[in-house]
C-alpha positions in Angstrom: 145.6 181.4 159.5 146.0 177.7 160.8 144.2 176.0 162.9 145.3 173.4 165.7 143.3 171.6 167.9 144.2 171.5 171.7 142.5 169.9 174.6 142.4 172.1 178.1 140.8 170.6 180.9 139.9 167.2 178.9 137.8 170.1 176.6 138.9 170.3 173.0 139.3 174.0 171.2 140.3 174.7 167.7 142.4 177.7 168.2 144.1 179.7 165.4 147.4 179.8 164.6 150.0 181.7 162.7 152.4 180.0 160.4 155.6 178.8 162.8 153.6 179.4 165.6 152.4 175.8 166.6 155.0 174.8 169.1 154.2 178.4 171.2 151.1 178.5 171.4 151.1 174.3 172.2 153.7 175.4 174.6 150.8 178.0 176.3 147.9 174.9 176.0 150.5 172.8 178.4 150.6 175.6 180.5 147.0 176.9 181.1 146.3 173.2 181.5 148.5 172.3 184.2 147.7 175.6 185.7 143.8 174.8 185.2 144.0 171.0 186.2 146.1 172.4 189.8 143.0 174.6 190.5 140.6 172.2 189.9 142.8 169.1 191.4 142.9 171.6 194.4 139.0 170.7 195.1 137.6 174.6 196.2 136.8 175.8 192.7 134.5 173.6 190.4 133.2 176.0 187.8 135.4 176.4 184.4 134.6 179.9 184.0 136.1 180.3 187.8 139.0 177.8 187.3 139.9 180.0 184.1 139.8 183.3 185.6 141.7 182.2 188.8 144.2 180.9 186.1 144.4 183.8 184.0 144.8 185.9 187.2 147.7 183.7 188.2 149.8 183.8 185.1 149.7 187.3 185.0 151.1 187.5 188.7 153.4 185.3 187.7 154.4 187.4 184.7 154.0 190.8 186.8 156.5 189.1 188.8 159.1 188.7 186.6 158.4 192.1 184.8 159.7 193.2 188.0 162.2 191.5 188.9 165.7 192.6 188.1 167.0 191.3 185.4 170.2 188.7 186.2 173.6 190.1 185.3 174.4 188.2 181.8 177.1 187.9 179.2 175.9 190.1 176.3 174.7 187.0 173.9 173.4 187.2 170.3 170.6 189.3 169.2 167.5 187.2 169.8 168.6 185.2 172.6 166.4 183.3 174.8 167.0 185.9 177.8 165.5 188.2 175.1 162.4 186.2 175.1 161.8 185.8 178.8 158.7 187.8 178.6 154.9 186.5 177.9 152.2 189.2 177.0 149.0 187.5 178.3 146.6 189.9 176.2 147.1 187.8 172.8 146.4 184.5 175.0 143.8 185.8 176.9 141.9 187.0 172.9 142.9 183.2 171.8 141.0 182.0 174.7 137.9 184.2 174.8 137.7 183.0 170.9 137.3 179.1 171.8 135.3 180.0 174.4 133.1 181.2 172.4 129.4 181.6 173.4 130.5 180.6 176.7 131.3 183.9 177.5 134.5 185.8 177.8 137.5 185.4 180.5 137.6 189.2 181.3 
């Protein structure tokens, strides 16, 4: 398995990687960063543990949300369209982050 380096919260992680999965799980880094910066740019929470858990809570409202949201009335489209992909499962993100955390302890 590869292994990519990616900085969250000015922190760097090696985080591993399955072949052709670089750009996804950079694509995750940008988001649990800008998620995680917002909390702590908000000035209430200071602790990383904290900021990380109130960010890990949030995606997965956010993705509860749109789990139940009815789906939009499209044009039937080729098998593995993007409206196909709408969908993020937090659990495998939520592993890859308790894994660069390390001995810091786990998210959940």
């Amino acid at each position: 398995m590869k292994q990519i380096e990616a900085t969250i919260l000015g922190q760097s992680y090696m985080l591993a990687c399955p072949p052709g999965g670089e750009r996804l799980l950079l694509d995750a880094v940008a988001i649990v960063d800008r998620e995680m910066s917002a909390i702590r740019d908000a000035g209430k929470v200071k602790a990383r543990e904290r900021i990380a858990v109130l960010t890990a809570l949030n995606l997965a409202y956010q993705q509860a949300e749109r789990a139940s949201a009815p789906a939009p009335a499209t044009q039937p489209g080729p098998a593995g369209s993007a409206a196909e992909h709408t969908s993020l499962d937090l659990a495998p993100l939520i592993r890859r982050i308790d894994a660069a955390l390390g001995d810091d302890g786990h998210l959940l």
